[in-house]
C-alpha positions as CSV (number, residue, x, y, z in Angstrom):
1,X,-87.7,-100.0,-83.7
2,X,-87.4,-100.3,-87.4
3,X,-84.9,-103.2,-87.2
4,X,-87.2,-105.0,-84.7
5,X,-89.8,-104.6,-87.3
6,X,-87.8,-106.1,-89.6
7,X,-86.2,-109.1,-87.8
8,X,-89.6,-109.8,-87.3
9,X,-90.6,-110.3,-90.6
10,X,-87.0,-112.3,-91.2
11,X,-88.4,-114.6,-88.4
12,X,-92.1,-115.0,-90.2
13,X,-90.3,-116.1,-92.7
14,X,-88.7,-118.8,-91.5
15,X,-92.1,-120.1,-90.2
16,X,-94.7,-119.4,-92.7
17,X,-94.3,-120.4,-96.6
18,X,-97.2,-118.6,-97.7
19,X,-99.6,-115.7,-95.7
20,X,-103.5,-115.9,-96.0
21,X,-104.3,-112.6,-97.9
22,X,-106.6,-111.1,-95.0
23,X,-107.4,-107.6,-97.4
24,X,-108.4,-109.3,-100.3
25,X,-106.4,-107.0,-102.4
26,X,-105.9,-107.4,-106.3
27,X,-103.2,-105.0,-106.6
28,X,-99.6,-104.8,-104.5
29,X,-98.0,-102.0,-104.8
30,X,-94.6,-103.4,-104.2
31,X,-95.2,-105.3,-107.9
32,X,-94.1,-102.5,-109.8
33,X,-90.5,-102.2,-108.0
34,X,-90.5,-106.4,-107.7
35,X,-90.8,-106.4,-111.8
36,X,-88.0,-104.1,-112.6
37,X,-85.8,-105.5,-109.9
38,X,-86.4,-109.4,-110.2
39,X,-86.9,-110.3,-114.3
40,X,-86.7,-113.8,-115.2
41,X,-87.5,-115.6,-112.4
42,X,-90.5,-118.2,-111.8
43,X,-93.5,-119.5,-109.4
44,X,-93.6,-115.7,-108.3
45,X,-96.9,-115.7,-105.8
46,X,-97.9,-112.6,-103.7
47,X,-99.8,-112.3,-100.7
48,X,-100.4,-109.9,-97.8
49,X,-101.2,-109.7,-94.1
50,X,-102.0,-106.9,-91.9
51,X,-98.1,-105.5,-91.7
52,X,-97.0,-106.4,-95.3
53,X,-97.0,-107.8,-98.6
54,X,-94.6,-110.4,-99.4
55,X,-93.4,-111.9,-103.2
56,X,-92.5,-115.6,-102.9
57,X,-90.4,-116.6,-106.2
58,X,-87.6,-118.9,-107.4
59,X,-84.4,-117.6,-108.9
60,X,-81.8,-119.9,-110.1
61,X,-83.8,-122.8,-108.2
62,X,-83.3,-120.6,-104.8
63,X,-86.5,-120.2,-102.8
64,X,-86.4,-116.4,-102.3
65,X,-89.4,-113.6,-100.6
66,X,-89.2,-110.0,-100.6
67,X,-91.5,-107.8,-98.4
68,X,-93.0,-104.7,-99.0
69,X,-94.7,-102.3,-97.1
70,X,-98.3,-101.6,-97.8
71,X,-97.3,-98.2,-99.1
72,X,-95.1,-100.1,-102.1
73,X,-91.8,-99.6,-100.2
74,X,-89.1,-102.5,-100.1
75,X,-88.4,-103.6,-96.4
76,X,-86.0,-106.4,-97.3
77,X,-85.3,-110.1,-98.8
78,X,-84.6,-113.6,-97.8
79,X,-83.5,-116.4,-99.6
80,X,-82.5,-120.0,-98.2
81,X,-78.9,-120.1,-97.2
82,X,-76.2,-123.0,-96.7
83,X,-75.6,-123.3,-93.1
84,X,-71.9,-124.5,-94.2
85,X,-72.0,-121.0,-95.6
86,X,-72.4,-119.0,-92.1
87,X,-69.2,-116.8,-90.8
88,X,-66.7,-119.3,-89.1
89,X,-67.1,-118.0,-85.8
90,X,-71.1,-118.5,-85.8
91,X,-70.7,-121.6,-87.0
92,X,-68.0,-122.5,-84.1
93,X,-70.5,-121.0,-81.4
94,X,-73.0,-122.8,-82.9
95,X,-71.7,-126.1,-83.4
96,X,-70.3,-125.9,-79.6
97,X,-73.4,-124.4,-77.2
98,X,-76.1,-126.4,-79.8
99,X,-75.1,-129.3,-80.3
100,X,-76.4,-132.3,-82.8
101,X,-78.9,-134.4,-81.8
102,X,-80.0,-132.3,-78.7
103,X,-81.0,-129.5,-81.4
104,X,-81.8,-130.0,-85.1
105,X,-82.1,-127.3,-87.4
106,X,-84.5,-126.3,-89.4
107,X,-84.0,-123.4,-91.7
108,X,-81.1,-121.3,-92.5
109,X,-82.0,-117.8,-94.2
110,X,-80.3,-114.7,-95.2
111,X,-81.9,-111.6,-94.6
112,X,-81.0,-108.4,-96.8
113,X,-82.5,-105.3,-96.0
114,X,-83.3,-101.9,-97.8
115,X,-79.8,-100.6,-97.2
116,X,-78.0,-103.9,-98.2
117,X,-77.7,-104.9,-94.9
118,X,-77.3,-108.7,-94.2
119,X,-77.7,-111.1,-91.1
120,X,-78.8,-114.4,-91.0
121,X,-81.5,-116.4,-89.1
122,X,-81.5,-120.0,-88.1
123,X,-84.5,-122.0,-86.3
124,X,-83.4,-124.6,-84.4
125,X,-85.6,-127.3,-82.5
126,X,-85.5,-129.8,-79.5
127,X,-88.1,-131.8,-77.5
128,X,-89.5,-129.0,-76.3
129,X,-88.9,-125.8,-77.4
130,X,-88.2,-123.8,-81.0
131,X,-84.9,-121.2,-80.9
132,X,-84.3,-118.9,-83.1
133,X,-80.5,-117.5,-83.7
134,X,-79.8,-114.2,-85.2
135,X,-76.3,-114.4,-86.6
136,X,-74.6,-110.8,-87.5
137,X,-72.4,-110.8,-90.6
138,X,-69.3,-110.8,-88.1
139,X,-70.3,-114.1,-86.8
140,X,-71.6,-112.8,-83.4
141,X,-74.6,-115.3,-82.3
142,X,-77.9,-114.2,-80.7
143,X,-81.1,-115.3,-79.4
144,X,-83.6,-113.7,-81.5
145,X,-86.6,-115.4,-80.0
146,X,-87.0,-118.3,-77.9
147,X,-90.3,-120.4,-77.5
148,X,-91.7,-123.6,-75.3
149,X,-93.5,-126.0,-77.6
């Protein structure tokens, strides 16, 4: 349940730049562990939804977010990866079964959790329908979510 919960917010992420802040809050109480762990880096901007409170920031020119849980606890990060970089065998599967110009891709993302866990997300898009892949760090390929346009 807990990973579902959190390849859902990997997914969000891939769709959504920024989150209306529906409580109206002032404060996050992720901030405190976001400013000891990430120094020096710019454009940081929080918001919040119902689930979570995310930190959108550059670092070394990389568009990166890291979520939160209301209660101040880290859930995860993302950051925009090279899809040149995926493992070879995700990269093979993907080439092969979604193929160029039938599908075009629209963003690659790495996805690290609390425990230093990492997978990788990929939205693709054709006429009509949007894919997402989950790719493991292994290079196995999944269908994280599939929907008709």
């Amino acid at each position: 349940m807990k990973k579902l919960f959190i390849l859902t917010l990997a997914v969000i992420a891939l769709g959504t730049s920024a989150f209306a802040d529906t409580n109206k809050k002032t404060k996050y109480n992720g901030a405190s562990h976001f400013s000891s762990t990430f120094t020096g880096v710019q454009e940081v901007s929080w918001s919040a939804d119902e689930k979570f409170e995310k930190a959108s920031f550059l670092e070394n020119g990389i568009k990166k977010e890291v979520f939160y849980t209301h209660d101040g606890e880290l859930i995860g990060s993302t950051k925009t990866y090279a899809f040149d970089k995926l493992p070879k065998a995700a990269l093979q599967t993907i080439t092969t079964k979604y193929t160029y110009p039938e599908f075009q891709l629209e963003d690659c993302i790495e996805f690290t959790n609390s425990v230093g866990e990492t997978s990788y997300f990929i939205s693709m898009e054709k006429a009509n329908q949007k894919l997402v892949l989950e790719i493991s760090e292994a290079g196995q390929v999944s269908i994280f979510s599939k929907e008709n346009k």
